[in-house]
C-alpha positions as CSV (number, residue, x, y, z in Angstrom):
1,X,-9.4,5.0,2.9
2,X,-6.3,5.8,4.9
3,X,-3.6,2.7,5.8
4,X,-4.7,1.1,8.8
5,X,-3.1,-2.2,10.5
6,X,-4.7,-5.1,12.1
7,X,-2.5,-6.3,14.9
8,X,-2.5,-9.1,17.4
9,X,-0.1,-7.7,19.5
10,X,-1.6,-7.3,22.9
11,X,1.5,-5.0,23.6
12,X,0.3,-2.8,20.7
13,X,-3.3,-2.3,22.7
14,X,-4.1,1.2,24.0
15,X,-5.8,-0.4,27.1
16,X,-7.0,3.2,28.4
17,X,-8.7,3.7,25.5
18,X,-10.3,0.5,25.5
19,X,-11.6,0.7,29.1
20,X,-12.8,4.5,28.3
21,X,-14.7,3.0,25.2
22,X,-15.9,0.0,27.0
23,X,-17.3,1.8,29.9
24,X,-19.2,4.4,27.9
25,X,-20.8,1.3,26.0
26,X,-24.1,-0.4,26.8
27,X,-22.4,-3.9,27.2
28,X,-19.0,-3.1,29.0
29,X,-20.3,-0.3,31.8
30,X,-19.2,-1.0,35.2
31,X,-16.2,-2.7,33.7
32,X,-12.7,-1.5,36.4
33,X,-9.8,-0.9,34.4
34,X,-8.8,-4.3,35.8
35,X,-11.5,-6.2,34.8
36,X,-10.8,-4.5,31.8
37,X,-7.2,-5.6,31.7
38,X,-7.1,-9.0,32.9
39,X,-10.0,-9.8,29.9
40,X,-7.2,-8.8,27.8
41,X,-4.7,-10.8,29.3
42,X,-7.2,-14.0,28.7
43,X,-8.0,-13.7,25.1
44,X,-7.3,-13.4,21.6
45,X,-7.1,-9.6,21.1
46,X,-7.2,-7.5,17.9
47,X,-6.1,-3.4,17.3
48,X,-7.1,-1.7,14.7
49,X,-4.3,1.5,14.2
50,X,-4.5,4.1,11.6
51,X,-1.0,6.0,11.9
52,X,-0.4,4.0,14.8
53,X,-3.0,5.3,16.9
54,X,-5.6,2.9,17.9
55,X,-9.0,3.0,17.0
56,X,-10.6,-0.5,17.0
57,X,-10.3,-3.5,19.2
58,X,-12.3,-7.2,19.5
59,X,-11.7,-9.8,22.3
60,X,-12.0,-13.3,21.4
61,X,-12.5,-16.4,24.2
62,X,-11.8,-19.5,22.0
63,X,-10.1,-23.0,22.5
64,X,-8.7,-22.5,19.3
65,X,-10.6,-25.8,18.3
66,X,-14.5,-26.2,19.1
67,X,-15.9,-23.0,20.2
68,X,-15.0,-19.1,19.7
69,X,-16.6,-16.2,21.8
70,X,-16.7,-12.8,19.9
71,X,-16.7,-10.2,22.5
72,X,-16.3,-6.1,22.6
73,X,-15.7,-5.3,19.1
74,X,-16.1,-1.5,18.0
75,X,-14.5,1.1,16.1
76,X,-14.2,4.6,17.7
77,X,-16.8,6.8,16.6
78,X,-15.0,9.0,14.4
79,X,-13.5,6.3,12.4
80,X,-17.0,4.6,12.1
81,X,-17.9,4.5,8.3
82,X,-14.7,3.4,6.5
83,X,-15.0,-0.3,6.4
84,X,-13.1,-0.6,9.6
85,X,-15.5,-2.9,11.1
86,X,-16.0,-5.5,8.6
87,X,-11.9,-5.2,7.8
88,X,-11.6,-6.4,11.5
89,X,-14.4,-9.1,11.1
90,X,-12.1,-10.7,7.6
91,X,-9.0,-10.8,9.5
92,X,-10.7,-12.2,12.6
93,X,-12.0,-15.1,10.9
94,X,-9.2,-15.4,8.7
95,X,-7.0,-15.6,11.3
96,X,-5.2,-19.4,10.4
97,X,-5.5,-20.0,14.3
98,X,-9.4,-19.6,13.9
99,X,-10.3,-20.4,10.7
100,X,-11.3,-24.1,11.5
101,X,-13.5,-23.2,14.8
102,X,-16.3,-25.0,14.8
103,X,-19.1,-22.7,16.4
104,X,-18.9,-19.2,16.6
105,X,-20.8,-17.0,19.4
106,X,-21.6,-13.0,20.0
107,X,-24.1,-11.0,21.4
108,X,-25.5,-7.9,20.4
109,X,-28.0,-5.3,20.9
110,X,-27.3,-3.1,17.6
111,X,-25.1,-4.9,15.2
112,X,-27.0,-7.6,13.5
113,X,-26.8,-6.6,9.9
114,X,-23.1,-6.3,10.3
115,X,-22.2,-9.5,11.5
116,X,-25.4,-11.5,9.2
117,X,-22.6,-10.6,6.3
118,X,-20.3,-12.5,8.1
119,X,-22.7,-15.9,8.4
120,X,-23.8,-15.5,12.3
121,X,-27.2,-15.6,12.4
122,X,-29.8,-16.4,15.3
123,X,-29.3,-19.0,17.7
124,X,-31.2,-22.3,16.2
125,X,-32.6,-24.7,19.1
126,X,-32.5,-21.4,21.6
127,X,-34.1,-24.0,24.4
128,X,-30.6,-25.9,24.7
129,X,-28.8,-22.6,25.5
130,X,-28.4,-21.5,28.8
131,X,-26.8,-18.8,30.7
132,X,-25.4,-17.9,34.3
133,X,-25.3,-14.0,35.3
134,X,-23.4,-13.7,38.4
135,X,-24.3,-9.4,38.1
136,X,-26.7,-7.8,36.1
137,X,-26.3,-8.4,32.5
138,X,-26.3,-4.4,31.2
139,X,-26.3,-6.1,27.6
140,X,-30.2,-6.8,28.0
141,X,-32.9,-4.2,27.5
């Protein structure tokens, strides 16, 4: 595999790429580069470079204490297949200012064998959840 760095360095970020990706994903279309941006500026952000070009990314909303939100993860299609994925998903949530989170959320449409090796599984109790969609959720079939 070639050297690749996992960085938390929001200055780091290719934000252009990330909206492309985003928008041409199932869960992040309609996103405005703005939307896009300010996310970033909100949250917990991880690159993934190979020769210092980026191509991987996940957003996390966390209090640093209770409750962590794993959002927009992916790895850009022609790096997909190397491990890059489940690299990200180690540092992540090895990450000393994470590690000690208490619950752990995500949503997916297409990823659930990758993140089961990581110990999410399906919600228990799903009648205590609820939600509040202010536009159409594109995540839902």
């Amino acid at each position: 595999m070639e050297e690749f760095i996992i960085s938390d360095e929001k200055s780091k970020l290719d934000l252009k790429l990330i909206h492309r990706f985003l928008t041409n994903s199932y869960w992040g279309k309609g996103r405005t580069f703005n939307e896009v941006k300010n996310s970033i500026d909100n949250c917990l952000c991880f690159g993934v470079y190979i020769e210092s070009k980026q191509v991987g990314f996940a957003r996390i909303l966390t209090d640093y204490t209770i409750f962590a939100y794993l959002m927009d993860v992916f790895i850009v299609e022609d790096f997909r297949g190397r491990g890059l994925s489940k690299k990200l998903l180690e540092r992540i949530l090895k990450d000393e200012r994470l590690i000690k989170i208490k619950r752990w959320m995500l949503a997916t449409s297409d990823a659930h064998s990758l993140y089961k090796k990581f110990g999410f599984k399906p919600v228990d109790n799903p009648e205590i959840y609820m939600i509040k969609i202010n536009e159409p959720d594109l995540a839902q079939p």
